[in-house]
C-alpha positions, 0 to 999 in steps of 0.5 A: 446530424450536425456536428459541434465546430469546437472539436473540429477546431482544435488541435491533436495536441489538446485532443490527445490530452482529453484523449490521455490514458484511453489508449488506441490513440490513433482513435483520437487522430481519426476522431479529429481528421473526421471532424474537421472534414465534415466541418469543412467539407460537409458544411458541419453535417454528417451523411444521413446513410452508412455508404457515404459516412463509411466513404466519406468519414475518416475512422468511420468503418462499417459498423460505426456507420451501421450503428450510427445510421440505423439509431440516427436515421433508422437506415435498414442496415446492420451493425456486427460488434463482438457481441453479435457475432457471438449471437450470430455464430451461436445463432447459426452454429458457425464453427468457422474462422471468425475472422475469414472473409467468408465467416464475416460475408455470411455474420453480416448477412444475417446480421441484416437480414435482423433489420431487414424490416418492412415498411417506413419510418412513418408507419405506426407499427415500423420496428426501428432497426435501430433498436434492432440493433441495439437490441442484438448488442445488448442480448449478445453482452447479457444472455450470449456472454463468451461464457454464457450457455444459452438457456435452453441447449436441448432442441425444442419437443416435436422439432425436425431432425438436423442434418449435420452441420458439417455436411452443410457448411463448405466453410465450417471446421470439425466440431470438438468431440466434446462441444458445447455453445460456449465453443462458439465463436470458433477461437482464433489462433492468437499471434504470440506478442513480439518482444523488444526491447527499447532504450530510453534516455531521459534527458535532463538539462540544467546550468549548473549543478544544484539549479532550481530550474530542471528542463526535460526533453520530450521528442514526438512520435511518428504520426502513425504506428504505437502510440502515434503523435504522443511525445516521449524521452528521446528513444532508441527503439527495438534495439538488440538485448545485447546492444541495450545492455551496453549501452547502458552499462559502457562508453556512451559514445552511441548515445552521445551521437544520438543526442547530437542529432537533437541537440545543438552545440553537444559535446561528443566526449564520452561519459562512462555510465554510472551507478546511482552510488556514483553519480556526484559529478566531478566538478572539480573537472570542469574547467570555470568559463567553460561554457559547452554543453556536456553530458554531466552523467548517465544514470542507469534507473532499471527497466520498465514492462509494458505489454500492448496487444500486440507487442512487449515491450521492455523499456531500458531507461538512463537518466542523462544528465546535461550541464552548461551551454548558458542560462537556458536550455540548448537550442534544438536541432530540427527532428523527424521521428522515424517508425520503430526500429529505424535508426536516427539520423546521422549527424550529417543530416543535422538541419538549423534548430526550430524548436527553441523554448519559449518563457514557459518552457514549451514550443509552440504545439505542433513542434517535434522536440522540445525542452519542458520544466520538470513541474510541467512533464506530467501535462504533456501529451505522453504515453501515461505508463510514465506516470504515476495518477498523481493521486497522494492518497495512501494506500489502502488498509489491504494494501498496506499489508501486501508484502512486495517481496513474498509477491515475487518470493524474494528476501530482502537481500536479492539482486536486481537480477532476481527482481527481474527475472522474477517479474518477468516471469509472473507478469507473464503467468499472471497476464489478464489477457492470456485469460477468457474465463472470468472469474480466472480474468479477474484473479489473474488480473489482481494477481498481475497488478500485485507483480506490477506494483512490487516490481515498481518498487523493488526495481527503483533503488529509492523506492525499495529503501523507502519500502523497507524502512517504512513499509508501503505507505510511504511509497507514495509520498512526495519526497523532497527533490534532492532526497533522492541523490543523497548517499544510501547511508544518508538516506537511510539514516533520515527514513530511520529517523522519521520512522522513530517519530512516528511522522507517518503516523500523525494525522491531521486533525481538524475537529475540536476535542474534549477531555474530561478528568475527574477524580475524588479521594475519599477517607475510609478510615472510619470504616476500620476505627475500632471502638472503645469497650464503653463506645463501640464503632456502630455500622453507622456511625463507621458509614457516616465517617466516611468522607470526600476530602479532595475531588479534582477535575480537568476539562481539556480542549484540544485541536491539532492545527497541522501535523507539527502543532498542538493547542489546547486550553484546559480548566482545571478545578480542585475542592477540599478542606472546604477550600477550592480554587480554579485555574486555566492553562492554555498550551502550545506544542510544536514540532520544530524538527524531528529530533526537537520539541517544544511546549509552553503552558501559561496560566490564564488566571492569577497566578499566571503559573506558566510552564516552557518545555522543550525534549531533544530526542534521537536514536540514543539520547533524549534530553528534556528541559521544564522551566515553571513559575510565576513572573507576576508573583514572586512569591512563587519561587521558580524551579527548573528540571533537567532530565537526561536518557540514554539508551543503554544497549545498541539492540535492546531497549533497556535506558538510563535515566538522571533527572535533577530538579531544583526548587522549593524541594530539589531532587535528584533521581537515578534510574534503570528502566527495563520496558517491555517491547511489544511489535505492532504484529502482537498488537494487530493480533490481538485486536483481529486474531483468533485469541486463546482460551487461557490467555496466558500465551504472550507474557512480558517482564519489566522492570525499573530501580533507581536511587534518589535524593529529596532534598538530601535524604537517599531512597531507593525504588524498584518495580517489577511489572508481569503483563500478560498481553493477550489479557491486556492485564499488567500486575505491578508490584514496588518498593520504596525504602527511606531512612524516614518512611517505606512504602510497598506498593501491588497493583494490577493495571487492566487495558481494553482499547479506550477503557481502563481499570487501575487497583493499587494498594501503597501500604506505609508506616504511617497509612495504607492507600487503595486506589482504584481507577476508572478511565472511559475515554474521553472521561477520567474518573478516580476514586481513592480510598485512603487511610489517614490513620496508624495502619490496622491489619484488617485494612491492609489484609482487605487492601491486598487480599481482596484485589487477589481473591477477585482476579483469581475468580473472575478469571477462572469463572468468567474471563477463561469461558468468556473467551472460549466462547470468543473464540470458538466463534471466531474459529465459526466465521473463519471457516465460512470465509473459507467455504467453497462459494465464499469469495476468498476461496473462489479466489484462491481457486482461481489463482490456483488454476492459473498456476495448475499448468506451471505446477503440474509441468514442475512435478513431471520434470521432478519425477522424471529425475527422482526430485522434489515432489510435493504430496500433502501440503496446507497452510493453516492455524498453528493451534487446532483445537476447538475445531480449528484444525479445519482453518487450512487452505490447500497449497500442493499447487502453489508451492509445486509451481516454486520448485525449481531444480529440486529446491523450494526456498521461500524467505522467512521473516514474513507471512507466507499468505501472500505468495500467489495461490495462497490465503489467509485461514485466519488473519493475524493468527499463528500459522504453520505450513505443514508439507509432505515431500518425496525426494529421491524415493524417500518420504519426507514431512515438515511442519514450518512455523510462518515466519521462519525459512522455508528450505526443501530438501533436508535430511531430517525432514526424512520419515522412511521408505515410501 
């Protein structure tokens, strides 16, 4: 076997880079030692027996070399991985220490007598042990899995009574009393992980304060030992707990002599540690000239959890920040990694620098401390728990509505103690590798990376900002650098502010889009003419009066070049009076800034009408400004409107509104608006929710009256608006009063997704007009009936009593059982996502168990002492009927686990579906945990809605005796 010389030719530092993320790096080191030895000495080829290539080959072992020799070179020798020595246990009824000298002698000797074939390689009917082997491996992982009974367990009909095992066997242990095959590996008793706690100081170098350039210091690891050859930030390894939390929280003159050690020229004047609302720099100290180098700032950033198999690790992590020293990083002192928990050296046993940085910023490979560019850190050979994937892709639809704080059972006011103690406490409960079963490997498993991701968040100050103005999305975005450093209030201010614009919800839209409008007024008039006593109004001739007088249609073209600008091109055609014209618009709209818009429409065909807008907008006020007319034609005489709004109320959305707009008519309009508010809870709930019967639940008012002026004659308007939510149906009723005209106008507006239906009725002095209107995106089509004659009452009685009659009906005979029928089987599929084989409830099972343990140690301390015991306890849709009374998951374990010293608090204002050990019946539905309690001997029950508080014990829970 002859091996490539290009990996024998590399380096570790580009074999850990390939090597980046897989873990067990020494691996990687023993793959690169192995190749360049059989390059060198071996003149590139591997031995052709498992004898010489286990001597021989570094990182080769006995079952590497088995497995290589027997598939390669079909050598007669065995190869015992962790599937066949479960095969080989289970095989030989093994019940010893698997990992004991003499249990691994007798596996491997029976692993060989497997490939112990007779015959050569030559003979047609030779087994290759090769594929012996490969065929053990394969029955061990697929039929002999560490939780796979055999097929048969029972001995064979007319087989020979076994002694037993244990008179047999010198080194087998007593079998269980209770055994079967599963029992087998005997397991090992597993060493608990040590825990230390390292500090890290991430070490950042710049000029002066503000520099673009940001240098970062990576030291390397030892060469043998956690993480071998892998550069990291400088590192105090196993410190004390006491020691880590002065270090970082006190006078930093430990760390400034460590530093020293690394760094030539560092001043060793102490630097007080500060927090992230304290770290501007005090420039005003530095005196100008002063080229030193000094420690500008140190940074407490929060702790990083990492647990290997062997060892948890607890990474204390300060930014410190170095200033000064010249227009390039400082000179590096020649540094010698020590083994974890050795002290560096003292500053006496400083040597002349040898890593100084290159151009690029790097040393040479090789070098064991060295100055990196901020863009370049996530490049170098570090250990990957530092950095993200790099991947800017958003979360993730079931992602996004995981909430961090019901993860740890938080409120958004707890401290960065109780985000600790809490992560501390779950990662180590919900740790995969405590677990063998694999379906409790895979919840614990998914439940762990839940823990990780919300401490990753909640623990990082900006971060858990940026979560809690902008939810989980956002995270992952790539915020400016100097965003960070800014003030709270700052920051908070300019997430609160991209969240009113609705920046994250813009998507760039690459693809070309057509809208169609279409709309046609029809006079009906004819239909209600009364006839003369001579000539009475025959049914035809009232049909052929019916006329089009006007249709319109827009074809629009729309692409949105960036998530700033918006171009469009619209054909627009109008026909009536057996007149028509045609005209084309082509426009631009574009995002300066998030508080200011601009948009500029120009005519492509004579007259060349054309349009500049632009809207001014924050958290109060809004302003916007349309300037329009005809530079070419100065017949058409330009006009100008100017509107300004402003919110009314610090919390409630009530605005005022004055518009004034000078042209051939000048106006002037005031306005008091009342919109309905409506959550984007509400809005998810009726698109996924199991929806009610009337409908009638979530009713909303709005309301807008106002005065204006036309030319100079006063009006006054009002319009009340009653929307009934889950119906998606808003009715409408106005009035304008004139001194020369009034209008009343009733309506009801229908709303399904992209489909829309508008009935209005204006009945004046003068003509009464019903429109109704259709809109099936992407096409607009709208008919209008109108009467141009002295209003008949026949008209107006139909106009405004027909709209009536048909929803009134329509919704009693057809809307009330449509949704009965919508519902009920919406009720049907939830309750077989909660059968006992659907996935969701094996998942819950799962987390359940894990928390069995936890649960029932909680209810023995509680009884002891007369506490909080749960009894009954589910979680399941507020309104039962229908057959929903079955949409609820049993909780008793989950929340017995959250008892602590006789209290159960879990914050409200959130779904409590994503705390551990529960499940959502019924998504985006009205929930409400129900829980029976004993404490102090007296029984006690209550029925919380989700999103309020839950708080154990209260007095008027109390139901009696028990």
């Amino acid at each position: 076997m002859v091996l490539n010389h290009n990996k024998a030719n590399a380096n570790i530092e580009e074999v850990n880079a390939l090597w980046k993320g897989l873990g067990y790096y020494s691996r990687a080191s023993r793959l690169l030692a192995g190749a360049q030895k059989v390059v060198n000495e071996l003149a590139g080829y591997l031995p052709d027996n498992a004898k010489d290539m286990e001597a021989k080959i570094p990182g080769i072992g006995r079952y590497s070399a088995g497995a290589i020799c027997s598939i390669a070179y079909a050598e007669k020798v065995p190869v015992l991985d962790g599937n066949v020595h479960r095969l080989m246990s289970r095989l030989l009824m093994l019940h010893a220490n698997p990992k004991a000298k003499p249990t691994l002698d007798i596996l491997w000797a029976g692993a060989e007598e497997m490939v112990a074939v007779e015959g050569s390689p030559e003979s047609p009917d030779f087994q290759n042990p090769g594929d012996i082997n490969q065929a053990l491996i394969e029955l061990g992982s697929t039929w002999c899995g560490a939780y796979q009974k055999t097929l048969n367990d029972q001995p064979q009909e007319g087989s020979p009574a076994l002694q037993d095992i244990e008179d047999l066997c010198t080194i087998c242990e007593p079998l269980p009393a209770t055994f079967d095959v599963t029992m087998l590996p005997m397991k090992a008793e597993k060493k608990k992980a040590r825990e230390e706690v390292d500090l890290v100081n991430v070490v950042e170098w710049r000029e002066t304060r503000g520099s673009p350039e940001r240098w970062f210091l990576v030291v390397k690891r030892p060469e043998k030992g956690l993480l071998a050859g892998l550069y990291e930030f400088p590192t105090l390894s196993n410190v004390s707990e006491s020691g880590s939390k002065r270090a970082t929280t006190g006078p930093t003159d430990s760390l400034s002599i460590f530093l020293a050690t690394l760094i030539q020229g560092l001043e060793l004047s102490p630097t007080k540690m500060k927090t992230k609302k304290e770290k501007k720099c005090d420039d005003a100290s530095v005196e100008d000239g002063d080229d030193g180098i000094r420690i500008s700032q140190v940074i407490s950033v929060g702790d990083v959890l990492h647990v290997f198999s062997h060892v948890k690790k607890t990474y204390r992590t300060q930014w410190v920040v170095l200033e000064g020293g010249g227009s390039s990083p400082p000179a590096l002192l020649e540094f010698k990694p020590t083994p974890a928990g050795d002290k560096p050296p003292t500053k006496g046993k400083r040597k002349a620098n040898v890593a100084v940085p290159s151009a690029n910023g790097k040393t040479p490979a090789g070098e064991d401390a060295k100055w990196v560019l901020m863009e370049n850190i996530d490049q170098e050979n570090t250990s990957k728990m530092w950095f993200s994937s790099g991947d800017d892709e958003y979360p993730t639809a079931e992602e996004a509505e995981i909430d961090l704080y019901a993860v740890l059972n938080l409120n958004r006011a707890a401290s960065q103690a109780e985000i600790n103690e809490r992560y501390r406490a779950l990662s180590l409960l919900f740790h995969p590798d405590k677990q063998q079963n694999p379906v409790r490997k895979e919840a614990a498993e998914e439940e762990y990376l839940k823990v990780q991701k919300a401490y990753q968040v909640l623990s990082d100050p900006f971060l858990r900002q940026v979560y809690d103005v902008l939810g989980l999305r956002a995270v992952s975005l790539r915020w400016p650098e100097n965003f960070p450093t800014q003030s709270q209030e700052k920051i908070d201010e300019e997430l609160r502010k991209i969240k009113k614009n609705g920046f994250l919800d813009k998507q760039v839209d690459e693809e070309l889009r057509l809208k169609t409008h279409s709309s046609a007024t029809v006079d009906a008039s004819a239909l209600f003419r009364r006839g003369t006593g001579a000539d009475p109004a025959s049914l035809w001739t009232r049909l052929t009066g019916v006329r089009v007088v006007l249709d319109d249609f827009r074809h629009t073209f729309s692409r949105r070049i960036n998530n700033s600008t918006f171009v469009s091109v619209e054909s627009h055609s109008i026909n009536g009076a057996g007149r028509g014209f045609m005209e084309y618009t082509g426009t631009v709209r574009h995002q300066f800034s998030p508080r200011f818009t601009g948009k500029a429409s120009v005519g492509l065909k004579g007259p060349f009408r054309s349009d500049l807008q632009g809207t001014y907008k924050d958290d109060f006020n809004t302003v916007h400004l349309k300037l329009s007319g005809s530079p070419l034609h100065r017949t058409i005489p330009p006009s100008a409107t100017i509107s300004y709004t402003r919110r009314l109320f610090q919390q409630g959305p009530q605005v005022g509104a004055v518009t004034l707009h000078a042209g051939r008519v000048p106006r002037l309009a005031l306005e008091y608006i009342s919109p309905m508010f409506i959550s984007q809870e509400l809005v998810e709930a009726r698109q996924r929710g199991i929806q009610s019967i009337s409908g009638l639940r979530q009713i909303f008012f709005d309301k807008r009256f106002g005065l204006s002026f036309n030319n100079i004659l006063p009006m006054l308007t009002g319009e009340v608006g009653v929307t009934f939510f889950e119906l998606s149906t808003r009715f409408k009723t106005g009035v304008e009063l004139g001194l020369l005209n009034s209008t009343v106008m009733a309506g009801l507006d229908w709303t399904n997704g992209d489909n829309q239906v508008s009935v209005k009725t204006n009945v004046s002095a003068g003509a009464a007009i019903t429109t109704i209107e259709q809109v099936f995106s992407p096409e607009f089509s709208s008919i209008s009936v109108t009467d141009y004659q002295p209003v008949f009452p026949t008209f107006v009685g139909v106009s405004l009593l027909f709209p009536s009659v048909a929803a009134v009906l329509s919704y009693h005979f057809l809307i009330r059982p449509r949704r009965r029928t919508q519902r009920i089987a919406q009720i049907r599929a939830a309750r077989r996502a909660l059968e006992e084989d659907s996935d969701a409830r094996r998942k819950q099972n799962a987390t359940t168990d894990l928390l069995k343990d936890v649960a029932h140690r909680n209810t023995s301390l509680e009884e002891d002492k007369g506490g909080l015991v749960i009894q009954e306890a589910s979680y399941g849709v507020t309104d039962e009927t229908d057959g929903a009374e079955n949409l609820s998951v049993d909780v008793i374990i989950p929340l017995q686990a959250l008892v602590r010293n006789s209290r159960l608090y879990i914050p409200g204002g959130r779904s409590k579906s994503n705390l551990q050990g529960f499940s959502d019946p019924a998504p985006f539905t009205s929930k409400t945990l129900r829980i029976r309690y004993v404490f102090r001997g007296r029984s006690h029950y209550a029925a919380i809605p989700d999103y309020l508080p839950v708080v154990l014990p209260l007095s008027e829970h109390s139901v009696g005796e028990c």
